[in-house]
C-alpha positions as CSV (number, residue, x, y, z in Angstrom):
1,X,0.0,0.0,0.0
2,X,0.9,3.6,0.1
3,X,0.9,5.0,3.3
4,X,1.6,8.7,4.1
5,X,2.5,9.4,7.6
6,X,2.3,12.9,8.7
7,X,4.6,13.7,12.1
8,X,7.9,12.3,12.9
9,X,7.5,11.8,16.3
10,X,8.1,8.7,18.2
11,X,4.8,6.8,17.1
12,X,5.2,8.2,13.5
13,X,8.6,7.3,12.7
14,X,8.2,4.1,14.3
15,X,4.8,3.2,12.5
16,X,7.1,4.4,9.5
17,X,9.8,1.7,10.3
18,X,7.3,-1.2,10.4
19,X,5.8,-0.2,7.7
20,X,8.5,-0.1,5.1
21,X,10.0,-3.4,6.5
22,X,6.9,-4.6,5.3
23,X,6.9,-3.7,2.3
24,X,4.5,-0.6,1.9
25,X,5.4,2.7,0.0
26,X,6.0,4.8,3.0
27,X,6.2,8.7,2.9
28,X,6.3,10.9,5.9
29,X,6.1,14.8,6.5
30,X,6.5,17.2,9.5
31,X,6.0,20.9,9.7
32,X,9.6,21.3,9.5
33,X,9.8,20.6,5.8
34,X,11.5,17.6,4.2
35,X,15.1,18.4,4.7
36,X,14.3,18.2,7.9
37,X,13.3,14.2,8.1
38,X,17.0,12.7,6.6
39,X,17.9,11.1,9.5
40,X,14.3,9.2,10.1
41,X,14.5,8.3,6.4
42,X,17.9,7.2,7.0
43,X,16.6,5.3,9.9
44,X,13.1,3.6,8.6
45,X,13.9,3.7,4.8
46,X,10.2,5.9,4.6
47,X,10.6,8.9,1.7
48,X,10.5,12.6,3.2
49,X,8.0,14.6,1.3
50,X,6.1,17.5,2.3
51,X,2.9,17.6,4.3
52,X,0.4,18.2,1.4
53,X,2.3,14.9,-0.6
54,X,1.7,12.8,2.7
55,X,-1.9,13.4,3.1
56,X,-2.3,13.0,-0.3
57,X,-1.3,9.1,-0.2
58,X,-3.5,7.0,-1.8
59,X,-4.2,4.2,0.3
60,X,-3.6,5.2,4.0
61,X,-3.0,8.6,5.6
62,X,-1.4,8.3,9.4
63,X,-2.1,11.8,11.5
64,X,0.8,11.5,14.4
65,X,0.3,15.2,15.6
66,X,-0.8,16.5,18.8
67,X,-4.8,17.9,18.5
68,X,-3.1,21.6,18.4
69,X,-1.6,21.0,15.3
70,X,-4.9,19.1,13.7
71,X,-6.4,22.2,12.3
72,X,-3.0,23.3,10.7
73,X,-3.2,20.0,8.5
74,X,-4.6,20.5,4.7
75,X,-7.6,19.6,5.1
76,X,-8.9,20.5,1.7
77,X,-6.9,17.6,0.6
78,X,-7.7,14.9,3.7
79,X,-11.5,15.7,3.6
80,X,-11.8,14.7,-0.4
81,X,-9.3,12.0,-0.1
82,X,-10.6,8.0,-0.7
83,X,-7.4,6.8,1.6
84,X,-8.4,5.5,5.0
85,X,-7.3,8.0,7.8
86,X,-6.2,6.8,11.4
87,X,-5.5,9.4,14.3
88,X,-2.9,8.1,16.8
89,X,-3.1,11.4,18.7
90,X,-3.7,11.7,22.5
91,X,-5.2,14.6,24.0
92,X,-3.5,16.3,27.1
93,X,-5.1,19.5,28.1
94,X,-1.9,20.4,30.4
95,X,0.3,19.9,27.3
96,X,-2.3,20.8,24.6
97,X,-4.4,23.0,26.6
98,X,-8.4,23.3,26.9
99,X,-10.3,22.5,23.8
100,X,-13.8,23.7,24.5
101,X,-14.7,21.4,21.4
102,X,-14.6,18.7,23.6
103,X,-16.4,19.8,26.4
104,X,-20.1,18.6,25.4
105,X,-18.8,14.5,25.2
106,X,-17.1,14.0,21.8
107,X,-13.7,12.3,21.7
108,X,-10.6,13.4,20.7
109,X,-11.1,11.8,17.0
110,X,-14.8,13.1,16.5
111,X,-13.8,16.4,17.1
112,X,-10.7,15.2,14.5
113,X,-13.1,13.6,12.2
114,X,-15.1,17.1,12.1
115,X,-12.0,19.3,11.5
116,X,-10.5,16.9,8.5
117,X,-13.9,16.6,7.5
118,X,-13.5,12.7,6.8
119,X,-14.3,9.5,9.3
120,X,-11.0,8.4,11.0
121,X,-10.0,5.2,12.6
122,X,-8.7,5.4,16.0
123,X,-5.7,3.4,16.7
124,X,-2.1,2.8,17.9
125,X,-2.8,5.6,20.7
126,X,-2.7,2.9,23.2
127,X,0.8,1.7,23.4
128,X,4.1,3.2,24.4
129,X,6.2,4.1,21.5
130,X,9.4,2.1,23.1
131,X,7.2,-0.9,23.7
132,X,5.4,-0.2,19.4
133,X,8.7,-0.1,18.4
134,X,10.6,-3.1,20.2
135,X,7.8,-5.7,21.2
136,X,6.4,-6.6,18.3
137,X,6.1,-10.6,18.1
138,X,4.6,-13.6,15.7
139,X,1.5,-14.5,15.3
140,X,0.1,-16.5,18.1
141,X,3.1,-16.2,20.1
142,X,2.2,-15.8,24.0
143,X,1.7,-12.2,26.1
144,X,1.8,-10.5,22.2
145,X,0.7,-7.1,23.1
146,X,-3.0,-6.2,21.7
147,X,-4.3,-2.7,20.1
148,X,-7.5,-2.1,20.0
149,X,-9.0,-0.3,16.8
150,X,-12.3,2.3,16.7
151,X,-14.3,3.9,14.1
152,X,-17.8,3.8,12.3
153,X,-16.0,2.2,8.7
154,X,-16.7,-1.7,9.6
155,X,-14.3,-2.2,6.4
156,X,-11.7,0.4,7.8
157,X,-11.5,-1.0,10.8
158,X,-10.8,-4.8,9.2
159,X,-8.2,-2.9,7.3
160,X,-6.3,-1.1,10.0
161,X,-6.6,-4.5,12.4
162,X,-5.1,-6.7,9.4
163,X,-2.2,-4.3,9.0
164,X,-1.6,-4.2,13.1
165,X,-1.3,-7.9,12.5
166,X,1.6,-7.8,10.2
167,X,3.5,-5.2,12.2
168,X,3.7,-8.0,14.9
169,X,0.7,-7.0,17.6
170,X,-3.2,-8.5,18.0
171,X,-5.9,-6.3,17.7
172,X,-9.1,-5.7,18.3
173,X,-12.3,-4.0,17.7
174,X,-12.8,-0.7,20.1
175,X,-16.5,-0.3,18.7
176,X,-17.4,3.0,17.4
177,X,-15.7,6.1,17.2
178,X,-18.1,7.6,19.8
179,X,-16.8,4.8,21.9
180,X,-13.1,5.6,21.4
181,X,-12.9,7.0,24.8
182,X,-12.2,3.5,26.3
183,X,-9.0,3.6,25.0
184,X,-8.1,7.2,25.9
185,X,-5.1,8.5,28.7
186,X,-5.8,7.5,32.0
187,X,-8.7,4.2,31.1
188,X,-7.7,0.7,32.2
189,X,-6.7,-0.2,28.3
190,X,-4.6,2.8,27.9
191,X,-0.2,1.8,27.9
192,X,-0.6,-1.2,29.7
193,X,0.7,-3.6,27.5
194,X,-2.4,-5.9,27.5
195,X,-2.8,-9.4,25.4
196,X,-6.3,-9.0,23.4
197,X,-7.9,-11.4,26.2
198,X,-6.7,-9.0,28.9
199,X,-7.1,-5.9,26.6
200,X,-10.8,-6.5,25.4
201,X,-12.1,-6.7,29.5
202,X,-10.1,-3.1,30.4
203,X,-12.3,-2.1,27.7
204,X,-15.4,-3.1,29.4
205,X,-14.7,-2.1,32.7
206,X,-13.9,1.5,31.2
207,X,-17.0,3.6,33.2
208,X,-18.5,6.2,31.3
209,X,-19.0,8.3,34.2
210,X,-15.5,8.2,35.1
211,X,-13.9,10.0,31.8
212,X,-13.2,13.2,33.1
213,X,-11.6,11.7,35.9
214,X,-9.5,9.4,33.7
215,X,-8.2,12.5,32.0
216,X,-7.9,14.7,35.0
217,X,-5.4,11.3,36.6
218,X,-3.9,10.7,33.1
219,X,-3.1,14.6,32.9
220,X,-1.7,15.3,36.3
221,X,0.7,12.0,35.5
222,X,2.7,13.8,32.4
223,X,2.7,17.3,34.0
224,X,6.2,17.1,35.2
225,X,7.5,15.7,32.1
226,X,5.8,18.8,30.2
């Protein structure tokens, strides 16, 4: 496939590394401009291009950006595009600060779904990057780490879980995008390296009347590495 990836962070340079190992056409962007991303092509074997080139890929677009940078993507090109879209993003309010958007119950990727103006898949937001880029594993090999995978595309979804599969993790359907929450900073299936068995109950016990406190605990943990 081609895949455009679009931020060189931790989770998008390694998705990039997988990803060309595999065998995909991998290009990746950052607001710094190409010439700015030798090293990580150097490193994953992806193709530095600019931002506009990324989310123009034709078969899957990655968004690895915080949710202040989401509105500073092109979206003229990501809300006409056929390629499926995945958000990795977390949302932090002590590194991001408040977004009133999300204050009447939408997730993090609703409220990215309404300003790309296309339905996204949530995924690969709920693993460490060291632990996405150094404990991948076979296929039904023992304690493989499990992803779980939301969105309202049923055929998305089967898409993004096949391709988790190859990288060397399970995964699993999250439910709907409306749902995504279970798997957001601070909920029982966030960065715990869970199997699917394990993974699939933390996404059950997830209480809807506990989401702002599973922010307000998630939040208070990064703040003194902000």
């Amino acid at each position: 496939m081609e895949i455009g990836i679009i931020g060189s962070g931790y989770v998008g340079s390694t998705l990039a590394g997988h990803l060309t190992a595999l065998g995909h056409k991998v290009i990746i962007a950052n607001s710094r401009g190409p010439e700015s991303l030798a090293e990580v092509a150097k490193k994953t074997g992806a193709t530095p291009v600019t931002v506009e080139h990324a989310a123009s890929a034709k078969d899957i677009v990655i968004v690895a950006v915080p949710p202040t940078a989401m509105e500073k993507l092109p979206v003229e090109i990501l809300s006409t595009s056929q390629a499926i879209i995945i958000d990795t993003g977390n949302y932090y309010p002590a590194r991001d600060g408040e977004n009133l958007n999300l204050k009447d119950g939408l997730t993090d990727s609703e409220w990215a779904a309404k300003v790309l103006g296309h339905p996204v898949i949530k995924a690969f937001n709920n693993i460490l990057s060291t632990s996405l880029a150094s404990k991948s594993k076979p296929e039904g090999s023992p304690d493989r780490i499990a992803l779980s995978v939301a969105g309202d595309k049923e055929e998305h979804k089967q898409i993004v879980q096949a391709l988790i599969n190859e990288m060397g993790f399970d995964a699993i359907d999250g439910g709907s995008l409306s749902g995504s929450w279970r798997q957001q900073p601070g909920t029982p299936a966030y960065c715990h390296d869970l199997d699917k068995e394990a993974l699939a109950v933390a996404l059950h016990e997830a209480e809807v009347s506990k989401r702002a406190q599973y922010l307000e605990m998630a939040d208070e943990a990064i703040r003194p590495f902000l």
